[in-house]
C-alpha positions as semicolon CSV with decimal commas, in nm:
position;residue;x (nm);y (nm);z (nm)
1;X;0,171;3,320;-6,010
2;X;0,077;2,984;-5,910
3;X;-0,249;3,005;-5,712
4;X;-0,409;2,739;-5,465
5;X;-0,640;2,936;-5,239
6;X;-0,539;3,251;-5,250
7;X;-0,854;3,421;-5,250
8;X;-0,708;3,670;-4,924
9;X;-0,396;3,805;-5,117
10;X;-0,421;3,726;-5,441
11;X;-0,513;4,119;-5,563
12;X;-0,307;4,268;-5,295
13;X;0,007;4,087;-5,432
14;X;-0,105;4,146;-5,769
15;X;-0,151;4,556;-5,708
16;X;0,203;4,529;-5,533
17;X;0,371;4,449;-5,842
18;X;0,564;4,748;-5,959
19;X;0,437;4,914;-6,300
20;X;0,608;4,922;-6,608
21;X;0,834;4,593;-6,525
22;X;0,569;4,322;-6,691
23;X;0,402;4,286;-6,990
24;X;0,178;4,038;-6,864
25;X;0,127;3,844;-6,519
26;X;-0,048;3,480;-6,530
27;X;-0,203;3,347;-6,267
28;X;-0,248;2,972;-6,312
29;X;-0,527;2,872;-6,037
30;X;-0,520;2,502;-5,955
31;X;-0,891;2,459;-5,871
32;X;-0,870;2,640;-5,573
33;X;-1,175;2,591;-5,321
34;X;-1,232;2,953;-5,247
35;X;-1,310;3,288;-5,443
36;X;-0,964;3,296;-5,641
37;X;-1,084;3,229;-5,995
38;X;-1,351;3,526;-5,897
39;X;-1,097;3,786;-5,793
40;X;-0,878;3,701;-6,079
41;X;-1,129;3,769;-6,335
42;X;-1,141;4,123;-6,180
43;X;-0,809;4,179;-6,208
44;X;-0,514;4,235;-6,491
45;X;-0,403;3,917;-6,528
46;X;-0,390;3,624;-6,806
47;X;-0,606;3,382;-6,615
48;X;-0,584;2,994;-6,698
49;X;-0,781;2,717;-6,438
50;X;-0,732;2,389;-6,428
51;X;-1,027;2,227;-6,421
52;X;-0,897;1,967;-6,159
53;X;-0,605;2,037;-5,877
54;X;-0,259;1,856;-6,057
55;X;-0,040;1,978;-5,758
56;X;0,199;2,241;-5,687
57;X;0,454;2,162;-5,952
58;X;0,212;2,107;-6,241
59;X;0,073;2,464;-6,178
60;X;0,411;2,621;-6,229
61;X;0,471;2,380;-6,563
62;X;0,160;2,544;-6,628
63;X;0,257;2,887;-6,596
64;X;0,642;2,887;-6,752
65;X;0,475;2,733;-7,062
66;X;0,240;2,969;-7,089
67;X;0,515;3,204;-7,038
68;X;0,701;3,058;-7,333
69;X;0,445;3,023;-7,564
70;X;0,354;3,356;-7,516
71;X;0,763;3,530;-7,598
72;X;0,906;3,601;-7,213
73;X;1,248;3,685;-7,206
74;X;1,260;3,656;-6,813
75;X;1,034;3,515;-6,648
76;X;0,950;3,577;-6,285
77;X;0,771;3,326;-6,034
78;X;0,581;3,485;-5,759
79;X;0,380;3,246;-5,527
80;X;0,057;3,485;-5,475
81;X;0,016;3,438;-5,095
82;X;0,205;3,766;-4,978
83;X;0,505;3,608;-4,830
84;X;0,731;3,778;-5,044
85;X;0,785;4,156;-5,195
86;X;0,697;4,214;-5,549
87;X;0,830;4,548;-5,574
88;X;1,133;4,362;-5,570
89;X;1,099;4,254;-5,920
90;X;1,257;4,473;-6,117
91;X;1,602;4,455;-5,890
92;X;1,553;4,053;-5,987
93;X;1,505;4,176;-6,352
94;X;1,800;4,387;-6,365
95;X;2,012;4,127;-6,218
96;X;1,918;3,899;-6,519
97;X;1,940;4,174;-6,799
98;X;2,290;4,283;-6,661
99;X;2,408;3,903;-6,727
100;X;2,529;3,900;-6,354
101;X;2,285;3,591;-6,319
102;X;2,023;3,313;-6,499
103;X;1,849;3,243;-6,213
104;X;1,760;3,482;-5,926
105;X;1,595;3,369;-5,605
106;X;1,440;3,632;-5,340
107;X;1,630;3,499;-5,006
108;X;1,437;3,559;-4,674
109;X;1,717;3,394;-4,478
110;X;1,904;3,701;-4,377
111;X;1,955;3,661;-3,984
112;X;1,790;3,438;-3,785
113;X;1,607;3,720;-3,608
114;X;1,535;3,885;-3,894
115;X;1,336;3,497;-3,999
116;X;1,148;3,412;-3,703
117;X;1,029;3,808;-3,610
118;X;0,896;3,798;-3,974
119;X;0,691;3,513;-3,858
120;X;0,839;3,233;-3,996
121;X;0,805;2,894;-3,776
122;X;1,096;2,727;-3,626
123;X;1,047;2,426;-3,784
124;X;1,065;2,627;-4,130
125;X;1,379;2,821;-4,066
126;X;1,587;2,522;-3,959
127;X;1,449;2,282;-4,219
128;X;1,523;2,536;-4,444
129;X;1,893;2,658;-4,265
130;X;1,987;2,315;-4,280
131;X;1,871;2,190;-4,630
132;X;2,025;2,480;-4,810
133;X;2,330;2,447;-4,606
134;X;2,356;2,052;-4,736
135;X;2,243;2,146;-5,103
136;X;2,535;2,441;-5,067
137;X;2,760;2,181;-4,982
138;X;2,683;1,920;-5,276
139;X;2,696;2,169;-5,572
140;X;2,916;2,420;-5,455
141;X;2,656;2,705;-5,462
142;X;2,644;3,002;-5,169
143;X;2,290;3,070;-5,176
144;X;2,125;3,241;-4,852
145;X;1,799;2,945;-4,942
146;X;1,691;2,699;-5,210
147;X;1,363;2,685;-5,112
148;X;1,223;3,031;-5,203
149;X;0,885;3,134;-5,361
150;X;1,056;3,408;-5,575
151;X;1,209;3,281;-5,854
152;X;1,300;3,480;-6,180
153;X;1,460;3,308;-6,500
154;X;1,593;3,388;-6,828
155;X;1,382;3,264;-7,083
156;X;1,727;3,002;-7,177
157;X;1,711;2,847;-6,866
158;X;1,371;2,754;-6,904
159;X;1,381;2,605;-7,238
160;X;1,705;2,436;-7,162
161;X;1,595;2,273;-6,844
162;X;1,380;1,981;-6,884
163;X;1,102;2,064;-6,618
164;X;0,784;1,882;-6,767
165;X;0,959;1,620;-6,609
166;X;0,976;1,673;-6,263
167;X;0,771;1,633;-5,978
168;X;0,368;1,770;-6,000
169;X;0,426;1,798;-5,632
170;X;0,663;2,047;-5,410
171;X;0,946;1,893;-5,513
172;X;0,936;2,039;-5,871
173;X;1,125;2,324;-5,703
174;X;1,456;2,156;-5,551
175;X;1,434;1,971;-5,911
176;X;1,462;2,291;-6,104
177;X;1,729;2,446;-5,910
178;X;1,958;2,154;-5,929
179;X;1,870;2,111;-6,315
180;X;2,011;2,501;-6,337
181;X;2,315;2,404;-6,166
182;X;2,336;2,090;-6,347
183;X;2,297;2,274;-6,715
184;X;2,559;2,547;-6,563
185;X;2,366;2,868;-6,537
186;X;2,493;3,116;-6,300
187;X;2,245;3,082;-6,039
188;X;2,214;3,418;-5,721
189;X;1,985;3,530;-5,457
190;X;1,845;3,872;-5,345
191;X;1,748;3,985;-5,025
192;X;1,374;4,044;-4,974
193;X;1,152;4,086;-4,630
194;X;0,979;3,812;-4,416
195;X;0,676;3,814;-4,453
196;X;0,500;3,576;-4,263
197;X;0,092;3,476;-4,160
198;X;-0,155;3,248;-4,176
199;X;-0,221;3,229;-4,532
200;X;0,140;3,237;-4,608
201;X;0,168;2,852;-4,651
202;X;0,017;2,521;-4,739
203;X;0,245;2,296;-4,595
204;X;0,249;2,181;-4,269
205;X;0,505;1,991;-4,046
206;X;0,503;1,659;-4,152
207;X;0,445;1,737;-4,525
208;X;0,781;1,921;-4,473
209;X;0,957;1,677;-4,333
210;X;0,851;1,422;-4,652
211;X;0,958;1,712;-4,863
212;X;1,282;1,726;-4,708
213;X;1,333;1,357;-4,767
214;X;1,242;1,399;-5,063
215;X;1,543;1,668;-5,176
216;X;1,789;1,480;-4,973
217;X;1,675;1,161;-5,264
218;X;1,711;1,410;-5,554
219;X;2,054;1,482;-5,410
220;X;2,163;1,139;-5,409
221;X;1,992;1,059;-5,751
222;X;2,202;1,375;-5,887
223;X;2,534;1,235;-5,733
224;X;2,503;0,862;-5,884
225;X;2,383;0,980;-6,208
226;X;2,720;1,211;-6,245
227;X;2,901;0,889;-6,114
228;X;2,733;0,753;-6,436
229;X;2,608;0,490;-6,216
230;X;2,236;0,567;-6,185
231;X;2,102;0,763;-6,497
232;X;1,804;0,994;-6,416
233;X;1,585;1,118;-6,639
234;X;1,600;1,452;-6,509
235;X;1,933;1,550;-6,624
236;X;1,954;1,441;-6,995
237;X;2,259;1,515;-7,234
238;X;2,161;1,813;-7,440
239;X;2,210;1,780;-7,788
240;X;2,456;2,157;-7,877
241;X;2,439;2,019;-8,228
């Protein structure tokens, strides 16, 4: 879990998770201005704080190497603000242990009424409607949203990917999806509840806009560096030596 001010939902979240489908939860706070260091030491978790804020994406390189270093075989991202289900979980685990996926993303995009009644803003939903129907389009995918806060990997994906280089910012996300696709894992959604309110998100309108120009960049980075015209440093050869 990758915490920024989540002093409100933080144990709530953490209680939600279903029992008996972890052996351990992290919570990597990213010197969060509120009680969220205090309410994790209260709490089951493997805490780490960083003792300055590095951005969205370094907290999660934060967490899956913690994750590795300490022997996951999947690992499961869970942003700790109550915008998405835990007890869906172990469904996301089972999908990865039956080999039907790598990567499994909780999709809140099921109907359009289903988005907004859950609260989600229309800026949000079409941002998000029309990115993932773009980043569909460009790597042949037919996932419901790319830009989901419930993530869950095999531990292979992970160590294959190169994601100490992306983006410390919100971009690290659209990065590691595209470096799954890239590297060829089988990459699925599942269906999970709205879940919407006004701790359920840092980013506002115009940060979303910048992080949609953003994605539409790392798109066109990924096509010129297939074209072998642009080399990025996010998609290296790997060596199957």
């Amino acid at each position: 879990m990758p915490a920024y001010n989540a002093a409100r939902t933080l144990e709530r979240i953490v209680n939600q998770v279903p029992a008996g489908c972890w052996d351990e939860i992290v919570v990597v706070d990213d010197h969060s201005r509120d009680d969220t260091v205090a309410i994790a030491r209260r709490l089951p978790v493997t805490l780490i704080v960083h003792p300055q804020n590095r951005g969205y994406g370094a907290n999660q390189k934060t967490c899956y190497r913690t994750a590795l270093e300490h022997g996951a075989s999947e690992i499961v991202m869970l942003h700790p603000d109550e915008q998405y289900d835990a007890r869906l979980i172990p469904a996301a685990l089972d999908i990865l242990r039956l080999g039907v996926c790598d990567v499994v993303l909780g999709n809140r995009i099921r109907t359009r009424r289903e988005a907004l009644g859950g609260g989600m803003p229309w800026y949000k939903y079409l941002a998000n409607r029309g990115l993932s129907l773009i980043e569909n389009v460009l790597t042949g995918q037919n996932l419901g949203e790319w830009h989901s806060g419930f993530r869950a990997y095999r531990r292979e994906v992970l160590e294959t990917i190169p994601f100490e280089r992306n983006s410390d910012d919100f971009l690290f996300d659209s990065q590691l999806l595209l470096q799954s696709v890239h590297y060829g894992f089988k990459v699925g959604d599942l269906p999970v509840p709205v879940i919407y309110h006004d701790a359920a998100s840092s980013i506002g309108f115009w940060r979303s806009c910048r992080y949609a120009v953003a994605t539409m960049g790392l798109f066109g980075r990924w096509f010129l560096h297939r074209a072998h015209l642009w080399p990025s440093h996010l998609f290296p050869s790997l060596d199957r030596s």
